[in-house]
Backbone as CSV, one residue per row, in Angstrom:
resi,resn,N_x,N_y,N_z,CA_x,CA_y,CA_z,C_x,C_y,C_z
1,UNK,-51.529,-146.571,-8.246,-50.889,-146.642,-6.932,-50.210,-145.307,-6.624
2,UNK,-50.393,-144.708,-5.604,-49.782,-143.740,-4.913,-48.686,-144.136,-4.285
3,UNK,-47.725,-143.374,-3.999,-46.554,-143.489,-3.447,-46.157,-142.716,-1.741
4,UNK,-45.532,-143.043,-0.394,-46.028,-142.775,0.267,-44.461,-142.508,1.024
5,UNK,-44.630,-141.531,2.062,-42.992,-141.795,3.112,-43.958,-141.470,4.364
6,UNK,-43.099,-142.408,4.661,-43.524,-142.513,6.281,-42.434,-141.282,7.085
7,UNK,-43.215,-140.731,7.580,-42.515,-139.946,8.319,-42.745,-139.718,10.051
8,UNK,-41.665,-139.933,10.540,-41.871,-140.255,11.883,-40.941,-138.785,12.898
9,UNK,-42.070,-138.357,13.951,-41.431,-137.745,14.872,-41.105,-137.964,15.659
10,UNK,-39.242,-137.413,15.698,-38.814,-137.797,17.300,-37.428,-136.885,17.667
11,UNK,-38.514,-135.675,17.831,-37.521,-134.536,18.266,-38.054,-133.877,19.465
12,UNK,-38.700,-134.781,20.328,-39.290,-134.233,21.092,-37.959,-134.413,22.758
13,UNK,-38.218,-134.070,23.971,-36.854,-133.352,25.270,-37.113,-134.709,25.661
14,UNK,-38.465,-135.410,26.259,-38.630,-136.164,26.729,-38.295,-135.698,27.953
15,UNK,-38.780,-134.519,28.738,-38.624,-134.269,29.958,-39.442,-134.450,31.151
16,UNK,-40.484,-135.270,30.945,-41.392,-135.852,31.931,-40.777,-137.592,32.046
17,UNK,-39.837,-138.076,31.261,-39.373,-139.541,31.076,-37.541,-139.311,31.286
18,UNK,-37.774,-137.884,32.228,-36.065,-137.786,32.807,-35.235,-137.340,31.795
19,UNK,-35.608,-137.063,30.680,-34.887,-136.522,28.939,-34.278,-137.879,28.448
20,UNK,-35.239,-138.897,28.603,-34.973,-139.984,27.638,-35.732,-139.576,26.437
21,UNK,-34.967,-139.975,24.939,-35.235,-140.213,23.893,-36.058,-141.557,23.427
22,UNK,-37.643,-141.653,23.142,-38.675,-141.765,23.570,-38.862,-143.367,22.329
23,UNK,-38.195,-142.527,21.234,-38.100,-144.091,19.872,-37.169,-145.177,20.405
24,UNK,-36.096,-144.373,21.807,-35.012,-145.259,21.877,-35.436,-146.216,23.310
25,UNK,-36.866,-146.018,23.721,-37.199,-146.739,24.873,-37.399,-148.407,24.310
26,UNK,-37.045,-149.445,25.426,-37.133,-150.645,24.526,-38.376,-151.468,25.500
27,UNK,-39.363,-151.913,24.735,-40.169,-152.602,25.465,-40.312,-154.217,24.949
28,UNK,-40.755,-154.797,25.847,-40.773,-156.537,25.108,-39.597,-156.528,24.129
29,UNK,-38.102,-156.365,24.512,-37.002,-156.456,23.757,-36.847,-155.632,22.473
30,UNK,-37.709,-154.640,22.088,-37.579,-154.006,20.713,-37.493,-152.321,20.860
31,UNK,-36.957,-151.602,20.290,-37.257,-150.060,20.704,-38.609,-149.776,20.014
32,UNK,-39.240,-148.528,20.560,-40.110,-148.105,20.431,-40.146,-147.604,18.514
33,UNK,-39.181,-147.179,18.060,-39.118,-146.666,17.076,-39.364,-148.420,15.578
34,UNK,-38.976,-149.113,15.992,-38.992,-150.424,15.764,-40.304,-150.786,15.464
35,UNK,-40.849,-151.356,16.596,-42.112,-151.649,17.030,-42.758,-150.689,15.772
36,UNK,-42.946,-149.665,15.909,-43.989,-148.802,15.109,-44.054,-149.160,13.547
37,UNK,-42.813,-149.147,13.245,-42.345,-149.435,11.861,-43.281,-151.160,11.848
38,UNK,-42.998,-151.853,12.644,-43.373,-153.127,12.333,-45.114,-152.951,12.008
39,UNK,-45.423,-152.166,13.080,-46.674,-151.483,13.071,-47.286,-151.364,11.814
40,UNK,-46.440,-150.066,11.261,-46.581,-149.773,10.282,-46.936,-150.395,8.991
41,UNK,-46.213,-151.543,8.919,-46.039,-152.319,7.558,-47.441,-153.576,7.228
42,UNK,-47.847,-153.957,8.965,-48.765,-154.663,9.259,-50.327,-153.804,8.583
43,UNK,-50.039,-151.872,8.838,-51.371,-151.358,8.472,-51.590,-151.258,7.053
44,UNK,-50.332,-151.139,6.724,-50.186,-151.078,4.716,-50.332,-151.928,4.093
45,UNK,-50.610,-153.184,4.508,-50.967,-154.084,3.957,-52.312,-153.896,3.608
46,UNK,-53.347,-153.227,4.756,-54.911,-153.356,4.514,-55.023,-152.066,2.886
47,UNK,-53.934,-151.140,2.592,-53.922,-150.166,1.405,-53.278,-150.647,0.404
48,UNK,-53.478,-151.180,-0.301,-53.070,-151.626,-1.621,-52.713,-150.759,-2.539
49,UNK,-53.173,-149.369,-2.532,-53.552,-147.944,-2.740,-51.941,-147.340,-2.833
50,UNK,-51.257,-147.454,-1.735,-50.494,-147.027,-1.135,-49.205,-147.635,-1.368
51,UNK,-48.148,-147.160,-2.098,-46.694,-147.765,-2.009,-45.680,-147.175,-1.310
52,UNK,-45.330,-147.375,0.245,-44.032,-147.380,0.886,-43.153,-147.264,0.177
53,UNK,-42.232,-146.042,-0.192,-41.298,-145.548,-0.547,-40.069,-145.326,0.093
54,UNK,-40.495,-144.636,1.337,-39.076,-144.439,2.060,-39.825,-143.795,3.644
55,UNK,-38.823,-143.914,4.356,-39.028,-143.134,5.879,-38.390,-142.208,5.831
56,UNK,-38.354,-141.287,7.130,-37.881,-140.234,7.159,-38.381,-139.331,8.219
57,UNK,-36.966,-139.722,9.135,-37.285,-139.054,10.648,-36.981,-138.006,11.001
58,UNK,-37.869,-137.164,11.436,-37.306,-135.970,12.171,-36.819,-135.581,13.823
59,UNK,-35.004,-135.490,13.939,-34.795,-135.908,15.046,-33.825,-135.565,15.214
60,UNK,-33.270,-134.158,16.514,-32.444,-133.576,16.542,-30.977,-134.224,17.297
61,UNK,-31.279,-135.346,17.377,-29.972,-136.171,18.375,-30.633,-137.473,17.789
62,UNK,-29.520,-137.778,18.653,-29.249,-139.868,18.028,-29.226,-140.273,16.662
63,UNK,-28.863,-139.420,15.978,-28.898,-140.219,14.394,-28.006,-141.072,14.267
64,UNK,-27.318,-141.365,15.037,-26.751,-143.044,14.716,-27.572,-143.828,15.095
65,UNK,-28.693,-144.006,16.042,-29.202,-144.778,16.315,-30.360,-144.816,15.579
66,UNK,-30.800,-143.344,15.154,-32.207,-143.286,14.005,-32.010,-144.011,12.460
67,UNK,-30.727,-143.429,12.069,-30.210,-143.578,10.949,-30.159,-145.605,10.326
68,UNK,-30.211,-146.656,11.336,-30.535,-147.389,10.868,-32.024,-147.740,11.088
69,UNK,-33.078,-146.736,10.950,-34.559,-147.383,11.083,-35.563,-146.200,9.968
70,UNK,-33.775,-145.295,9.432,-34.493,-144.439,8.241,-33.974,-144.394,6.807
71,UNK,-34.260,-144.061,5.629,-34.459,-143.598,4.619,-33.019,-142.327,5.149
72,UNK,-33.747,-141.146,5.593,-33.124,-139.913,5.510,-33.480,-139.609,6.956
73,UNK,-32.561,-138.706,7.742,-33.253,-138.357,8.924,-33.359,-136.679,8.264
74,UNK,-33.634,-135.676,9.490,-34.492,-134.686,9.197,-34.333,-133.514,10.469
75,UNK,-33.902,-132.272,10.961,-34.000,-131.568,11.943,-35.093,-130.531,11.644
76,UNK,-35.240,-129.928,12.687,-36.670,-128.561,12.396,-35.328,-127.434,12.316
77,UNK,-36.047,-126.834,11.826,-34.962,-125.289,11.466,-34.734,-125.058,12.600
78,UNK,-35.697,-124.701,13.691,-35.509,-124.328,14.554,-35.524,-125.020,15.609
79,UNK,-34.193,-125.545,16.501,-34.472,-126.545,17.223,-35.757,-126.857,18.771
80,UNK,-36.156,-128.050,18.209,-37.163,-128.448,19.941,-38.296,-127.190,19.318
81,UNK,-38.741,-126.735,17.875,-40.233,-125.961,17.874,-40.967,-126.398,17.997
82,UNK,-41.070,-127.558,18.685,-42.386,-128.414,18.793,-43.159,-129.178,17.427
83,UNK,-44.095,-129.929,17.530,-44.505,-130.856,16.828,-44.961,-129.919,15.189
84,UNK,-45.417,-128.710,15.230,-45.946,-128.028,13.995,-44.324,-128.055,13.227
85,UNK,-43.029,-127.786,13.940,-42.213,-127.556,13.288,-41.333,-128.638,12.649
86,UNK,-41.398,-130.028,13.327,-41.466,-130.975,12.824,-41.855,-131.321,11.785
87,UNK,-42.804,-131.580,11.820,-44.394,-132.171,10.667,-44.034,-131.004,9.247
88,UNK,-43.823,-129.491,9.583,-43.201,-128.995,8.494,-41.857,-129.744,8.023
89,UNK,-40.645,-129.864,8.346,-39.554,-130.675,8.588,-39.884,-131.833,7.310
90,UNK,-40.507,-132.307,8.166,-41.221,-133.760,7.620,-41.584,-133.776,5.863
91,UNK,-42.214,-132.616,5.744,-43.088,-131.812,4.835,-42.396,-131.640,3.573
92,UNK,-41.234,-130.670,3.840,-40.324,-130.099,2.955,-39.278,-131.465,2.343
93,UNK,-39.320,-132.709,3.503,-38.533,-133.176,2.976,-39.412,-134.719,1.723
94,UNK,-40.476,-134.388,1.888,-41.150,-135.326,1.458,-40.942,-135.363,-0.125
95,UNK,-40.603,-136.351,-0.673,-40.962,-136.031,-2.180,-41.569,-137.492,-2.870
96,UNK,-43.122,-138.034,-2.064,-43.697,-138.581,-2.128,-45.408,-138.135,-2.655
97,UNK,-46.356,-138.866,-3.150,-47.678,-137.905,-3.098,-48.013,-137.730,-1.532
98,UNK,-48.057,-138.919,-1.087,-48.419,-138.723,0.397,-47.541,-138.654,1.474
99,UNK,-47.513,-138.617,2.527,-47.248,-137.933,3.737,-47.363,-139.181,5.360
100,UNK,-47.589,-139.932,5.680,-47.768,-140.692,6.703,-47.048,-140.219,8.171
101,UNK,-47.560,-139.281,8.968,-46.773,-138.487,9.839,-47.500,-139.467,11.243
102,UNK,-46.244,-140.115,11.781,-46.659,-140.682,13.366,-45.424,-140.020,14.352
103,UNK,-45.673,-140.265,15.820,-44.973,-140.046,16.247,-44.476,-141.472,17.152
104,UNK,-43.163,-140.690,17.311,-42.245,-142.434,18.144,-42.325,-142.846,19.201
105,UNK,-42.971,-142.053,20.218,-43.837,-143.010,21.652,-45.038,-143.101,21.115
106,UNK,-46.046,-143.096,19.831,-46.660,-144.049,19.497,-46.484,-145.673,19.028
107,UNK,-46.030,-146.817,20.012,-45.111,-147.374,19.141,-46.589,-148.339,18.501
108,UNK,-47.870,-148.724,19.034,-48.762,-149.709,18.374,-49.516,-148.483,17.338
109,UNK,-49.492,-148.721,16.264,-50.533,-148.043,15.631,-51.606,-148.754,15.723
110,UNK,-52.843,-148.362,15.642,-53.856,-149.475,16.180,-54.332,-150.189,14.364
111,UNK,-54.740,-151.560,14.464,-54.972,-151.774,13.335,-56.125,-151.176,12.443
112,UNK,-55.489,-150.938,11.147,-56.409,-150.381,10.098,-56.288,-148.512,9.736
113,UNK,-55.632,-148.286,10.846,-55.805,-146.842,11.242,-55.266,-146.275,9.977
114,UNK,-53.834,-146.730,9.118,-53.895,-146.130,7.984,-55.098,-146.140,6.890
115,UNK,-55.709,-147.381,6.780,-57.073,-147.645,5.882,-58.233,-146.624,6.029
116,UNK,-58.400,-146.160,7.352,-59.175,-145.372,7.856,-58.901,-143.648,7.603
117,UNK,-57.442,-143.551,7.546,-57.281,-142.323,7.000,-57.167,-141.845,6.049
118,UNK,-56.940,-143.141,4.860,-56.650,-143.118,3.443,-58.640,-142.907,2.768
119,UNK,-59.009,-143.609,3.740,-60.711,-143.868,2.895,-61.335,-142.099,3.232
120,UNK,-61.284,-142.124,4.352,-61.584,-140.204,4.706,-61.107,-139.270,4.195
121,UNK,-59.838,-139.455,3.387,-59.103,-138.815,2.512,-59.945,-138.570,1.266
122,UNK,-59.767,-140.076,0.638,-60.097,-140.139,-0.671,-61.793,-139.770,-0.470
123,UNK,-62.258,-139.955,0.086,-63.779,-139.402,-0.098,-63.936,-138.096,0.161
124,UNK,-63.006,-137.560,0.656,-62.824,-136.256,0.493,-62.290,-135.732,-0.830
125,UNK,-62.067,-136.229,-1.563,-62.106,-136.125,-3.234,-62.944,-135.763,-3.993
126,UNK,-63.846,-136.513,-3.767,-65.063,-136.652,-3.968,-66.366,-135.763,-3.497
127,UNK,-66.329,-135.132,-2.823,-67.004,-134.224,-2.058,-66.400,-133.758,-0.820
128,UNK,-67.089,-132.799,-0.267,-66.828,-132.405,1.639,-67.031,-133.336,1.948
129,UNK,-66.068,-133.039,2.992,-65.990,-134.636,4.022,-66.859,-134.091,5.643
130,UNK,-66.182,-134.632,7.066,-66.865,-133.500,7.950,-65.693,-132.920,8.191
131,UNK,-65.348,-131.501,7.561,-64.878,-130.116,8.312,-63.395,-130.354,7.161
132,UNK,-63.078,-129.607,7.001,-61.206,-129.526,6.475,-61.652,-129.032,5.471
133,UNK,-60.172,-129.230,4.602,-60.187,-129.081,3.505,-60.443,-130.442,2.815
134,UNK,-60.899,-130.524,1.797,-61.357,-131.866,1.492,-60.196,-132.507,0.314
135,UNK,-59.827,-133.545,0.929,-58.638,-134.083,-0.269,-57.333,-133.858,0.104
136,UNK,-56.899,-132.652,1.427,-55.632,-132.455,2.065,-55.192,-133.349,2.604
137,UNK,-56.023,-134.117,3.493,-55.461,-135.442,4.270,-56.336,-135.584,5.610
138,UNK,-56.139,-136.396,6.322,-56.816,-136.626,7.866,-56.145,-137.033,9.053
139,UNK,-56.673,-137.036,9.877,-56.073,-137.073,11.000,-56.678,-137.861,12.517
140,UNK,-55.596,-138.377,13.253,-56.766,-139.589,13.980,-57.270,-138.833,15.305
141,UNK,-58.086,-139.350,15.382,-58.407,-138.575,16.578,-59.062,-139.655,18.050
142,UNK,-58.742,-139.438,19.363,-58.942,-140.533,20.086,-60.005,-140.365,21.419
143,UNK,-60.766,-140.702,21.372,-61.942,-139.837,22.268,-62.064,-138.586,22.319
144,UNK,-62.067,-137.917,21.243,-62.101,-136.482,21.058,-60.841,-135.664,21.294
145,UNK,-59.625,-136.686,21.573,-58.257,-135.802,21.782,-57.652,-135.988,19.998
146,UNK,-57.489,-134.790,19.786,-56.266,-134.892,18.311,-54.951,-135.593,18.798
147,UNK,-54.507,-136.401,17.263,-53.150,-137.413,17.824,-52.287,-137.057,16.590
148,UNK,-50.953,-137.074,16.637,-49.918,-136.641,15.662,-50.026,-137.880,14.485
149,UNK,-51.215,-138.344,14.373,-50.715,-139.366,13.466,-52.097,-138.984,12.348
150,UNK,-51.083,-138.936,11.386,-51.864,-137.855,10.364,-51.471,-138.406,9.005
151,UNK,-52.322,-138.604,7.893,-51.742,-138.913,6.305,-52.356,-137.582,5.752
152,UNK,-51.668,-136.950,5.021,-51.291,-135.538,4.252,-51.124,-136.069,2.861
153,UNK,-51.954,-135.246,2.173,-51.585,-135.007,0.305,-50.836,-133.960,0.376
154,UNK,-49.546,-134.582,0.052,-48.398,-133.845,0.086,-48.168,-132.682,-1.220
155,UNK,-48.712,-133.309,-2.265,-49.042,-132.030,-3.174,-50.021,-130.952,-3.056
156,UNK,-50.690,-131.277,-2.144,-51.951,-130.366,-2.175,-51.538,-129.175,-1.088
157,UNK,-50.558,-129.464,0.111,-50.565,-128.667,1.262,-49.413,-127.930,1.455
158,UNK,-49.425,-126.779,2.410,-48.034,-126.449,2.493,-48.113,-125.925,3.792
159,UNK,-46.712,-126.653,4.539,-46.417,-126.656,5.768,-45.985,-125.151,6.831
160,UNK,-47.055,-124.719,7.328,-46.514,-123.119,8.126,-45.720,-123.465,9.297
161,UNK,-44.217,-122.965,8.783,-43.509,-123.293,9.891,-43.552,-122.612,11.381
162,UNK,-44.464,-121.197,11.549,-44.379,-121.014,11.996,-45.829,-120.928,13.307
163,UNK,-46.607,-122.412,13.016,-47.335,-122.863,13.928,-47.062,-124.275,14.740
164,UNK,-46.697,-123.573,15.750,-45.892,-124.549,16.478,-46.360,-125.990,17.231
165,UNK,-47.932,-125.650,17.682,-48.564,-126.323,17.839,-49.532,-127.602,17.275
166,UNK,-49.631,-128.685,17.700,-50.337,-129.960,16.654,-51.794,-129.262,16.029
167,UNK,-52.436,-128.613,17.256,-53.687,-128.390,17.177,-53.491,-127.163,15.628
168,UNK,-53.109,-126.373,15.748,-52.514,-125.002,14.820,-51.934,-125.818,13.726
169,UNK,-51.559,-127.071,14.053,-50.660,-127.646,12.158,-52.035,-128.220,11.946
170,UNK,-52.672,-129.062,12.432,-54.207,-129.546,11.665,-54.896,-128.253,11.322
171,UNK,-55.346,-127.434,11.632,-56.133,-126.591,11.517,-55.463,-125.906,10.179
172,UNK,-54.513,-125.627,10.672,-53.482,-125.013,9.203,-53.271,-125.635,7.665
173,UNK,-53.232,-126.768,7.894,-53.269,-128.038,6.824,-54.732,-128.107,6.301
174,UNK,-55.520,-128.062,7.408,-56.988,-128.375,6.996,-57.315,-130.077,6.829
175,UNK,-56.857,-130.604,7.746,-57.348,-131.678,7.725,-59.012,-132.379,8.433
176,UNK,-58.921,-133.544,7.619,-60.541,-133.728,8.390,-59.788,-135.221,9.627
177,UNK,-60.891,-134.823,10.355,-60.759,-135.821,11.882,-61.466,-137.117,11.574
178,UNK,-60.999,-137.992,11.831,-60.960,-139.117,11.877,-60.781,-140.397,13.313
179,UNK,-62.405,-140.761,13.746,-62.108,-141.267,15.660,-61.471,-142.492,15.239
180,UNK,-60.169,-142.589,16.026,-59.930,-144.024,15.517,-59.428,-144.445,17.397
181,UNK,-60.120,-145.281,17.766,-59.879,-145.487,19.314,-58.603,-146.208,19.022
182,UNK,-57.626,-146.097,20.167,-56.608,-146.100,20.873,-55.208,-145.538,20.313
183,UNK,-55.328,-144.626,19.010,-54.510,-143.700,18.284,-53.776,-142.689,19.325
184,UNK,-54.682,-142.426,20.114,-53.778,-141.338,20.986,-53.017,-141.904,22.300
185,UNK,-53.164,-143.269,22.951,-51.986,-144.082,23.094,-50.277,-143.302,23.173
186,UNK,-50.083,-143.083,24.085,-48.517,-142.661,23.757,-47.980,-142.745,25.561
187,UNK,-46.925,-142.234,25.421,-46.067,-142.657,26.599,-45.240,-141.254,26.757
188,UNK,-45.742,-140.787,27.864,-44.919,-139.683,28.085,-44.280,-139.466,29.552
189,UNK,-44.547,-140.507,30.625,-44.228,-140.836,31.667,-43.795,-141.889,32.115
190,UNK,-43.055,-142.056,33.156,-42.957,-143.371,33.684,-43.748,-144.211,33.917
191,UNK,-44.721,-143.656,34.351,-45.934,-144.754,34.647,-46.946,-145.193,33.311
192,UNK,-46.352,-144.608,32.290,-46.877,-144.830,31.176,-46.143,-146.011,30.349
193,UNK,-45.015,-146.043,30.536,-43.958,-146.507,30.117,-44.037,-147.748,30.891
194,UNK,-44.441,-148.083,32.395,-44.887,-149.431,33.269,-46.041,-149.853,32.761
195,UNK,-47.191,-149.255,32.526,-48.294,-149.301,31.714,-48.438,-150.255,30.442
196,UNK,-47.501,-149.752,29.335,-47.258,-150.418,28.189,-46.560,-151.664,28.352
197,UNK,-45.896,-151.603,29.447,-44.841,-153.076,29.578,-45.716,-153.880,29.933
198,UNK,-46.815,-154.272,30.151,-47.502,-154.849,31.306,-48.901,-155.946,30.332
């Protein structure tokens, strides 16, 4: 059994949602940051592979409100560097084999999606997989858009803090892609946010 931290981003302005804080939106009575976790525990069940260790959010405000849905919370060195500087964040603080990186207006992970990244992983062990480094980790991908929700061999990789971008941290990591439909799902507007309620 491998050992695993979930690590969740939520250091993002939220300035298309008026600079609401995006884990702290509440839908069908639960916050977003909630929901995911519940998410979460529902996909780890299909990995047997895999032992939940601890969380661990990266998130430059609200840690009273993060702080009961984490392990440890987490800031980027440099504040608001965007998602690469995070996911490093995330990285440094990990002291798990693996890595489970989502973000917090993802609140449904779709089912299986960890199973799916753990099996593309591990067969990347085993040989090339399609494209990465093989055995670093994978990453979901949703009609051809890349999505922050990524499992990392945390021993194998090391986080460049100074690529700021999602697209530039996969590429950097070397992960292999993985289509997992409705992974890229997220809420970054109001009408996204009416969308999900509905």
């Amino acid at each position: 059994m491998q050992t695993l931290t979930v690590g969740i981003l939520a250091g993002g302005r939220g300035n298309r949602l008026g600079g609401r804080d995006k884990g702290m939106l509440v839908v069908d009575g639960e916050p977003f940051i909630a929901q995911l976790l519940h998410s979460v525990d529902r996909n780890l069940r299909a990995v047997p592979e895999l032992n939940w260790v601890e969380t661990v959010i990266n998130c430059p405000r609200n840690s009273a409100f993060y702080r009961h849905y984490a392990n440890r919370l987490v800031c980027d060195r440099q504040l608001h560097g965007g998602p690469g500087a995070g996911i490093a964040a995330l990285l440094a603080a990990c002291t798990t084999d693996w890595l489970l990186v989502l973000a917090c207006d993802h609140p449904h992970l779709p089912v299986e999606s960890i199973d799916k990244l753990w099996r593309a992983t591990v067969v990347g062990f085993r040989g090339p997989g399609p494209g990465g480094n093989p055995g670093a980790g994978s990453y979901a991908t949703d009609q051809g858009r890349h999505t922050p929700c990524m499992l990392i061999n945390a021993a194998r990789v090391v986080a460049d803090t100074s690529q700021p971008s999602l697209l530039q941290t996969i590429e950097n990591l070397g992960l292999t892609a993985v289509d997992i439909p409705g992974s890229g799902v997220d809420v970054d507007t109001p009408i996204d946010l009416t969308e999900l309620g509905r």
